[in-house]
VMD Tcl script that builds the backbone (N, CA, C; Angstrom):
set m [mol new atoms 366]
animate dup $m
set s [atomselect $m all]
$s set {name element resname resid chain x y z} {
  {N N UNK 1 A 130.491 82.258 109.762}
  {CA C UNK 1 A 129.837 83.473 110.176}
  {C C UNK 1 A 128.803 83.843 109.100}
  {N N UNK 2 A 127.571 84.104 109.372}
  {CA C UNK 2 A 126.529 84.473 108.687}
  {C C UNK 2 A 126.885 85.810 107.979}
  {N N UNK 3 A 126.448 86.058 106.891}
  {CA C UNK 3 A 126.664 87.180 105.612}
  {C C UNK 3 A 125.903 87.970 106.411}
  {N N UNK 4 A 125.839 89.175 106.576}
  {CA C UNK 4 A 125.556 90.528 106.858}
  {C C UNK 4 A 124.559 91.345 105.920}
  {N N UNK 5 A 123.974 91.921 105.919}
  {CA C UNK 5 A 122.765 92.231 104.962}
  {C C UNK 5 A 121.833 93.266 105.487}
  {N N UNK 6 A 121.596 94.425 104.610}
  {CA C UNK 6 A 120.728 95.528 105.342}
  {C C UNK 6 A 119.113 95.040 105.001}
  {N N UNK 7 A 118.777 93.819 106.217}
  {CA C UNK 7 A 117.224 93.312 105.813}
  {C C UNK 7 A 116.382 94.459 106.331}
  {N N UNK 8 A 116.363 95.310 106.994}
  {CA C UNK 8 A 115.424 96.302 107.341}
  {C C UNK 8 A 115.367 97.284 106.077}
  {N N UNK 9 A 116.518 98.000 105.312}
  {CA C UNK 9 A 116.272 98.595 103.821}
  {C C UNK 9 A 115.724 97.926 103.246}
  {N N UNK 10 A 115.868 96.249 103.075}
  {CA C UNK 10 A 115.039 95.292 101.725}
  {C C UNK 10 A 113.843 95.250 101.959}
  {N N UNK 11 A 113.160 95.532 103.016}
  {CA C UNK 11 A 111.979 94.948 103.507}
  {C C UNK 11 A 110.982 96.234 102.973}
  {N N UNK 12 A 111.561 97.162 103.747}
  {CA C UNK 12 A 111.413 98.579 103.491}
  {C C UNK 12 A 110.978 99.149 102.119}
  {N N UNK 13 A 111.911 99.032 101.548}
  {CA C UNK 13 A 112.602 99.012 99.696}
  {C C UNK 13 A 111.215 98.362 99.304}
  {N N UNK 14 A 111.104 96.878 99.622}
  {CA C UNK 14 A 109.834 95.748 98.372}
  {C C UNK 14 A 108.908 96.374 98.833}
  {N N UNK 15 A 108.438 96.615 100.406}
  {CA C UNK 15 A 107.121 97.090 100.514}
  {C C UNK 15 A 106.722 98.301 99.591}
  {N N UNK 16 A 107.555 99.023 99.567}
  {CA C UNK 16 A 107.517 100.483 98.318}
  {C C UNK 16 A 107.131 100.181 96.941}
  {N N UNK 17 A 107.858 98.841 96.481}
  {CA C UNK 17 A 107.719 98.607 95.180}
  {C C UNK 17 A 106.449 97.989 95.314}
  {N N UNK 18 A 106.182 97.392 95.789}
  {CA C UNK 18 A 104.566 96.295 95.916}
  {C C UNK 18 A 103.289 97.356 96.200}
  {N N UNK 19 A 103.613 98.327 96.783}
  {CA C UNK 19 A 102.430 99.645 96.857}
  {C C UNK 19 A 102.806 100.676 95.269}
  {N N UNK 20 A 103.462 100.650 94.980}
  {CA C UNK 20 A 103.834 101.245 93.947}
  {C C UNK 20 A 102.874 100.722 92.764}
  {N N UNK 21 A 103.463 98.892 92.850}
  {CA C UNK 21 A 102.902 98.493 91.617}
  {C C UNK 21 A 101.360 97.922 91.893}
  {N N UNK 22 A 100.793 97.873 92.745}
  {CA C UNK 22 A 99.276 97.766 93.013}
  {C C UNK 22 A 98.821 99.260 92.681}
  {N N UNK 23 A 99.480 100.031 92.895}
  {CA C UNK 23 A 98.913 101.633 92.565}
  {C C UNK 23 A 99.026 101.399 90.939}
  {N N UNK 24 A 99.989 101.338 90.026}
  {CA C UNK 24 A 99.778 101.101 88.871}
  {C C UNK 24 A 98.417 100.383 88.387}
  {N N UNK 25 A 98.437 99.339 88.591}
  {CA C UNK 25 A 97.551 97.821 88.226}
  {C C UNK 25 A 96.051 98.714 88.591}
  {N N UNK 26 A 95.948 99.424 89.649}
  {CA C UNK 26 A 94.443 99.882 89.883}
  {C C UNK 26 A 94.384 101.325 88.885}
  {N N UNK 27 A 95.180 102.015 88.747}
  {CA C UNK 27 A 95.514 102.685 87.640}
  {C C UNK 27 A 95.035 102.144 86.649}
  {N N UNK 28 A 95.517 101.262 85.707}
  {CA C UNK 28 A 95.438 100.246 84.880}
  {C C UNK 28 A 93.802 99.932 84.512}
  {N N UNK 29 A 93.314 99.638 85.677}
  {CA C UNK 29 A 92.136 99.384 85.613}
  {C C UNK 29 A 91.148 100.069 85.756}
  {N N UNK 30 A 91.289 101.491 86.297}
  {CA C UNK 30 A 90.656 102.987 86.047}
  {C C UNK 30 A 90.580 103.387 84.555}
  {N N UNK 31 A 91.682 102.783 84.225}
  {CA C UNK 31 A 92.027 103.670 82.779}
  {C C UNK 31 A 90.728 102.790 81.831}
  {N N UNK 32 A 90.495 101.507 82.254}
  {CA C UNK 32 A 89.694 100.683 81.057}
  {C C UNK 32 A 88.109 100.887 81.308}
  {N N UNK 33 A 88.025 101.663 82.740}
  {CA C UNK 33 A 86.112 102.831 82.600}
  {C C UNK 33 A 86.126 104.068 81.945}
  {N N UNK 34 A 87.407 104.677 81.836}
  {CA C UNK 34 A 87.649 106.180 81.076}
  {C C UNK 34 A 87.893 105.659 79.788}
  {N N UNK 35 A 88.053 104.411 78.917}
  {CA C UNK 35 A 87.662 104.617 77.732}
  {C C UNK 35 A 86.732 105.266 76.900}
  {N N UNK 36 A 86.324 105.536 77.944}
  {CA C UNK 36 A 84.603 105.850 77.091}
  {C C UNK 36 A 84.913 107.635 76.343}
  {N N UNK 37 A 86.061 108.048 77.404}
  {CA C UNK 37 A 86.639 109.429 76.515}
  {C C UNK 37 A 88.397 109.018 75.959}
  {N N UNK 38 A 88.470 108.434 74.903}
  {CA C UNK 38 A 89.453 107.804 74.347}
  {C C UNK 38 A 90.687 108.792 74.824}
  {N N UNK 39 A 90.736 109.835 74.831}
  {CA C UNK 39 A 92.088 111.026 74.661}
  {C C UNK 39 A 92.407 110.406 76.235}
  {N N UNK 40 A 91.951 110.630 77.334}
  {CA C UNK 40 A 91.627 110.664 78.646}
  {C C UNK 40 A 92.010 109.250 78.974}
  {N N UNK 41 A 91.307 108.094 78.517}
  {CA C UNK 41 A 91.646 106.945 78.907}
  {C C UNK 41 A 93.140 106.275 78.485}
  {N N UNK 42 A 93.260 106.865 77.230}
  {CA C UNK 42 A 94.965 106.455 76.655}
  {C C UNK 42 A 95.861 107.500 77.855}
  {N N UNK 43 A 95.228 108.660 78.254}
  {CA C UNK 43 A 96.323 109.223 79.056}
  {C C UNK 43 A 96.582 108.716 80.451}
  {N N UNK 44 A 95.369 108.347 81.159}
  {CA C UNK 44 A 95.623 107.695 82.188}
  {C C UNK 44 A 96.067 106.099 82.455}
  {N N UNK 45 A 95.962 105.430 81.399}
  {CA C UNK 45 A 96.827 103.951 80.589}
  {C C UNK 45 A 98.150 104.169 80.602}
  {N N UNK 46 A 98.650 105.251 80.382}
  {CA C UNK 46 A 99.980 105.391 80.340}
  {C C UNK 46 A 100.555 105.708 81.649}
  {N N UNK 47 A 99.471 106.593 82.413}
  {CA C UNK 47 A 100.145 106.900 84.110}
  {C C UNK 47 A 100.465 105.524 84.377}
  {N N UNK 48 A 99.428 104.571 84.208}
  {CA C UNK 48 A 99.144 103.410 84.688}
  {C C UNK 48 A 100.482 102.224 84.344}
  {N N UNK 49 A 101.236 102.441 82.815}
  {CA C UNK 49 A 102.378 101.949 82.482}
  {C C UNK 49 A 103.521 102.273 83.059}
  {N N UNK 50 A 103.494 103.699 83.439}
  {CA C UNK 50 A 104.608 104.306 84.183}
  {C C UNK 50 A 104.867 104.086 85.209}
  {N N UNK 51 A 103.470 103.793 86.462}
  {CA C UNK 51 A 103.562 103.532 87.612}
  {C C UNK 51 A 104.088 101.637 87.637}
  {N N UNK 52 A 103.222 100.859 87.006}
  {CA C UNK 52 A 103.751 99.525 86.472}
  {C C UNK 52 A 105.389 99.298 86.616}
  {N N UNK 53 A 106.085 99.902 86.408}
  {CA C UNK 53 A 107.537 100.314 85.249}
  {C C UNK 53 A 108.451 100.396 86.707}
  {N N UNK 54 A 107.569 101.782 87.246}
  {CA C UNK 54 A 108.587 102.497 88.598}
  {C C UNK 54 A 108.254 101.007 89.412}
  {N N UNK 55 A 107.288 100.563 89.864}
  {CA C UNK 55 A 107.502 99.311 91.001}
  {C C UNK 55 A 108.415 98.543 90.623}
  {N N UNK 56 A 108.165 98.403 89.200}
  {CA C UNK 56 A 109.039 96.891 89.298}
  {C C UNK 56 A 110.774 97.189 89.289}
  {N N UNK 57 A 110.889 98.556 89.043}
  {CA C UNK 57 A 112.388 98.683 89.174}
  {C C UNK 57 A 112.609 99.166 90.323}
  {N N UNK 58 A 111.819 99.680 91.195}
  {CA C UNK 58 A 111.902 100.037 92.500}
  {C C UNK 58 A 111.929 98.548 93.945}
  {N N UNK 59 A 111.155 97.150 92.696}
  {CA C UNK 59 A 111.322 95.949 93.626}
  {C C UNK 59 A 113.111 96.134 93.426}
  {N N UNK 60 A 113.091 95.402 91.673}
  {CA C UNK 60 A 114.556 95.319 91.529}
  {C C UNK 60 A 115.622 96.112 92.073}
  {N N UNK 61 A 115.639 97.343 92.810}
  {CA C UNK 61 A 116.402 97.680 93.565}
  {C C UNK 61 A 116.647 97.344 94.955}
  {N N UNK 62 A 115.424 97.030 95.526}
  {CA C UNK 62 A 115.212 96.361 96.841}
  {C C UNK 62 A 115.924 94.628 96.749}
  {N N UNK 63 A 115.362 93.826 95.364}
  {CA C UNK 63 A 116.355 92.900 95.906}
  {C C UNK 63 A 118.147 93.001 95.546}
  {N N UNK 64 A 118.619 94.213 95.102}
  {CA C UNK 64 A 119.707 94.478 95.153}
  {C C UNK 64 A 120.652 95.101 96.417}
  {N N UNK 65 A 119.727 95.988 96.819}
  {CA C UNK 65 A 119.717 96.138 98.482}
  {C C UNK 65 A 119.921 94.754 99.628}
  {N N UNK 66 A 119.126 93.428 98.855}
  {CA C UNK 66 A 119.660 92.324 100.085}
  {C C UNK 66 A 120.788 91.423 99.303}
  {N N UNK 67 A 121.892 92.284 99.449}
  {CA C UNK 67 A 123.168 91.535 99.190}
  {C C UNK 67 A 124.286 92.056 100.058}
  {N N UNK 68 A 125.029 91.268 100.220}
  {CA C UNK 68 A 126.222 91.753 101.003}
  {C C UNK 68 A 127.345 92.772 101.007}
  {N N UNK 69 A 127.254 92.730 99.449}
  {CA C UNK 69 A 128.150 93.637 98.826}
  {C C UNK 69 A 127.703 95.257 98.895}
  {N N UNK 70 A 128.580 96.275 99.291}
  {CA C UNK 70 A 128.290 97.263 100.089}
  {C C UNK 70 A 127.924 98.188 98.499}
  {N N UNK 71 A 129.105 98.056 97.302}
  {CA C UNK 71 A 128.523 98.753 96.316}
  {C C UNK 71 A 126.944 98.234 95.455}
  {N N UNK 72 A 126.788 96.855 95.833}
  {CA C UNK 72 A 125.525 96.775 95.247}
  {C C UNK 72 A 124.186 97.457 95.912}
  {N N UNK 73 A 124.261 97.357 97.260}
  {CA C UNK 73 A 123.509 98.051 98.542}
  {C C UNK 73 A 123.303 99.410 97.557}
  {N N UNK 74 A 124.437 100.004 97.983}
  {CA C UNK 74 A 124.530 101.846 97.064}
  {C C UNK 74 A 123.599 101.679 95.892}
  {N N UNK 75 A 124.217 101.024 95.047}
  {CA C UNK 75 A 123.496 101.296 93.555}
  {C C UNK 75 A 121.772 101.137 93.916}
  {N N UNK 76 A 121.528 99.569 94.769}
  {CA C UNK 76 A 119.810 99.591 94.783}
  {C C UNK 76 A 119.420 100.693 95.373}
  {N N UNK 77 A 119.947 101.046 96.455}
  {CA C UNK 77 A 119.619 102.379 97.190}
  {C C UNK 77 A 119.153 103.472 96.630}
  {N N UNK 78 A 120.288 103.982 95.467}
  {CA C UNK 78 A 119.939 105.110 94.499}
  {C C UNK 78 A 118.876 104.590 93.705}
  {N N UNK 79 A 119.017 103.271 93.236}
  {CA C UNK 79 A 117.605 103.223 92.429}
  {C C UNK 79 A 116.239 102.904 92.960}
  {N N UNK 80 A 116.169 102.809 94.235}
  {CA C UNK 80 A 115.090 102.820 94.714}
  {C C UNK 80 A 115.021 104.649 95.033}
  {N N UNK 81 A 115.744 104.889 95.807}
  {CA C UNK 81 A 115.222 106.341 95.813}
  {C C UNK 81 A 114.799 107.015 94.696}
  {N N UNK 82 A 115.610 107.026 93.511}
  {CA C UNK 82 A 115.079 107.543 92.457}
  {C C UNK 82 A 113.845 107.598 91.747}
  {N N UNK 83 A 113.776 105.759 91.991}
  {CA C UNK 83 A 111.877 105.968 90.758}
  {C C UNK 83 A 110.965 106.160 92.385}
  {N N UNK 84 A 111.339 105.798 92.972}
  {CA C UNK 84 A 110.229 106.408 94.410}
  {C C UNK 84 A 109.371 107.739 94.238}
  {N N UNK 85 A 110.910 108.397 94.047}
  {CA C UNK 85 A 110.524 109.809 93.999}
  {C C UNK 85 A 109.860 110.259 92.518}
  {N N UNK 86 A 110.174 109.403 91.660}
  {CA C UNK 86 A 109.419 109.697 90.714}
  {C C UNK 86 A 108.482 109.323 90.332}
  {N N UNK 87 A 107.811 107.742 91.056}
  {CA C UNK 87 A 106.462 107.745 90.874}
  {C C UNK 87 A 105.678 108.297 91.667}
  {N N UNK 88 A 105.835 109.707 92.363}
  {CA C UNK 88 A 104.786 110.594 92.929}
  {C C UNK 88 A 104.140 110.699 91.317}
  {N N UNK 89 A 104.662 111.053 89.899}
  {CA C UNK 89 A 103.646 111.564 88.828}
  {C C UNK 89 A 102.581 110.532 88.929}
  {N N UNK 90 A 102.574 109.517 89.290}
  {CA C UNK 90 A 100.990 108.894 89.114}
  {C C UNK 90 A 100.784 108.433 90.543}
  {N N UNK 91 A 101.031 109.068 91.782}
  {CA C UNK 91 A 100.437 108.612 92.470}
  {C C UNK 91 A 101.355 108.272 93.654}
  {N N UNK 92 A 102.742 107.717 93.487}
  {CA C UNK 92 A 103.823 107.509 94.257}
  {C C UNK 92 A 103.064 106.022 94.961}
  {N N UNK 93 A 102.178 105.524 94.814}
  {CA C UNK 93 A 101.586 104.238 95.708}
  {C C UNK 93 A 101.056 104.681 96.742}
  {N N UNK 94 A 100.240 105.228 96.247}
  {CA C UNK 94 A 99.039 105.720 97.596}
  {C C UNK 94 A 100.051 106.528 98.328}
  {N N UNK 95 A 101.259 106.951 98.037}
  {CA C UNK 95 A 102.296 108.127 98.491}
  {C C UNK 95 A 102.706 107.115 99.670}
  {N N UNK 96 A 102.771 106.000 100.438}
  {CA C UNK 96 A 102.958 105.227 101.216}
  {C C UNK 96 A 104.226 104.949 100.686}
  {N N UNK 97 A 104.241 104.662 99.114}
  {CA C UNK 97 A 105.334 103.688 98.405}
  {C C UNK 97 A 106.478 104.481 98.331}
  {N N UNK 98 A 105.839 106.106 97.946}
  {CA C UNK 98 A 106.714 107.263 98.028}
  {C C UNK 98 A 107.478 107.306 99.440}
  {N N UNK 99 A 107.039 107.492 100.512}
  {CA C UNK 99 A 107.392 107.049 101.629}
  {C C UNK 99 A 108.303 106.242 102.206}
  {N N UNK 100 A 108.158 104.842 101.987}
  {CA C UNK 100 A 108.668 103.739 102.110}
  {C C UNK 100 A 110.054 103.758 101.478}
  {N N UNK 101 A 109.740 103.959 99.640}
  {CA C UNK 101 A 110.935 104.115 99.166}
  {C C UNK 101 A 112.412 105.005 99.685}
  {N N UNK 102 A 111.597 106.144 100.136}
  {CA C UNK 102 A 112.531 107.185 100.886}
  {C C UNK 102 A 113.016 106.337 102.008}
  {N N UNK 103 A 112.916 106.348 102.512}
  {CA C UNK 103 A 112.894 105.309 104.251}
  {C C UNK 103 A 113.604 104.432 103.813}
  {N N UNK 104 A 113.653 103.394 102.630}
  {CA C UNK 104 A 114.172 102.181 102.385}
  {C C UNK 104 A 115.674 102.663 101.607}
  {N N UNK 105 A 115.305 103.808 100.556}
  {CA C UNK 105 A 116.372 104.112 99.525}
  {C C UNK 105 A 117.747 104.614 100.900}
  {N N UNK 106 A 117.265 105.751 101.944}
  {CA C UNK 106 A 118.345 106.003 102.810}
  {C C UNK 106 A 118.574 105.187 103.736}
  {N N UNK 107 A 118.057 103.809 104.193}
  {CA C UNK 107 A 118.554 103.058 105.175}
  {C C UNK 107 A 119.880 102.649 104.249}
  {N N UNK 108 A 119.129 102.340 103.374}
  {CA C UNK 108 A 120.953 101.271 102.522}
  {C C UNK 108 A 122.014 102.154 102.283}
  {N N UNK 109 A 121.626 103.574 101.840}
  {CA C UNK 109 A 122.475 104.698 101.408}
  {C C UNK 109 A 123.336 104.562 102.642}
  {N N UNK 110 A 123.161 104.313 103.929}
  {CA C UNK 110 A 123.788 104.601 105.070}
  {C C UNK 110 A 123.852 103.444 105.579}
  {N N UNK 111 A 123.615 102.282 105.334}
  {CA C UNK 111 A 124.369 100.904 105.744}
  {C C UNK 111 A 125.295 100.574 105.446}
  {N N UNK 112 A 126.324 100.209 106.773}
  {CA C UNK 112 A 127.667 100.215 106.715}
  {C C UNK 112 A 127.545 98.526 107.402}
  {N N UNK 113 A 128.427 97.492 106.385}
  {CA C UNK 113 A 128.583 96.247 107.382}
  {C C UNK 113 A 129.801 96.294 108.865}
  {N N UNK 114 A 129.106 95.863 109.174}
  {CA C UNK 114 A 130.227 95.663 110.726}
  {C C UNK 114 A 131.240 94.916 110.592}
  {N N UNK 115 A 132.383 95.548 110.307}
  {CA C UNK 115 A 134.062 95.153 110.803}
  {C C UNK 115 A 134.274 94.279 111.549}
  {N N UNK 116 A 133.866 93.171 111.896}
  {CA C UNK 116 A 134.676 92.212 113.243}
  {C C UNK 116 A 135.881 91.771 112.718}
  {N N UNK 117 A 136.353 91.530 113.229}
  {CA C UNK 117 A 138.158 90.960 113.375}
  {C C UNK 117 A 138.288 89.747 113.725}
  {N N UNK 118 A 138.352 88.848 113.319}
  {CA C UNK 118 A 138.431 87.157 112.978}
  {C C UNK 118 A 138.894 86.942 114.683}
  {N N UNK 119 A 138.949 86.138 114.870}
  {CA C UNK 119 A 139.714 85.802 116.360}
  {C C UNK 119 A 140.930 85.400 115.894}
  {N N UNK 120 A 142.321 85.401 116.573}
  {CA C UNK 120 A 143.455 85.138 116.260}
  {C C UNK 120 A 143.104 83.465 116.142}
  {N N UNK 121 A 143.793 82.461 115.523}
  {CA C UNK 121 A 144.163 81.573 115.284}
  {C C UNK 121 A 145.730 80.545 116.644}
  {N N UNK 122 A 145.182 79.739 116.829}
  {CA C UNK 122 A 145.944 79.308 118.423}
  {C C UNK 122 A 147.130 78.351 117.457}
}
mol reanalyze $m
mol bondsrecalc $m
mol representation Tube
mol addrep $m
């Protein structure tokens, strides 16, 4: 019997982290035309590290979300919801990622695997 797996949260979940961390990276690269006012460009370099930071732990929760195991599901769940919601400070990923993450963090929060009952044995 095939392993069971909440693929609609994982899918959900990476797309969040992958808008997340393209929102960083263009961040990133905003920040290196605002050098030209040093205070300003180090501050938006750092949105740009932060947003960096939230995707990639917001992927790593998504591929924790595609496992079978119901407490690992939970834990990615919470940690995708969490930096989701917290990379709205630079941007949340075009707020899509913000989005997504929500959508992805409560599908798993509330994925339950299905109980079947073996067939008796003859």
């Amino acid at each position: 019997m095939p392993e069971e797996k909440p693929t609609a949260a994982f899918i959900v979940s990476l797309l969040a982290g992958i808008f997340i961390l393209i929102n960083g990276i263009l961040i990133m690269i905003a920040s290196a035309f605002i050098f030209v006012i040093p205070i300003a460009g180090v501050f938006v370099a750092l949105f740009g590290i932060g947003e960096l930071i939230f995707g990639l732990i917001v992927m790593f929760g998504a591929i924790m979300i595609n496992s079978d195991d119901p407490s690992k599901v939970r834990t990615g769940g919470i940690i995708v919801l969490i930096f989701s919601i917290i990379s709205i400070i630079a941007g949340g990923g075009f707020l899509i990622g913000l989005i997504l993450g929500l959508i992805g963090g409560i599908l798993a929060l509330t994925w339950k695997p299905s109980t079947q009952i073996p067939p008796p044995s003859s």
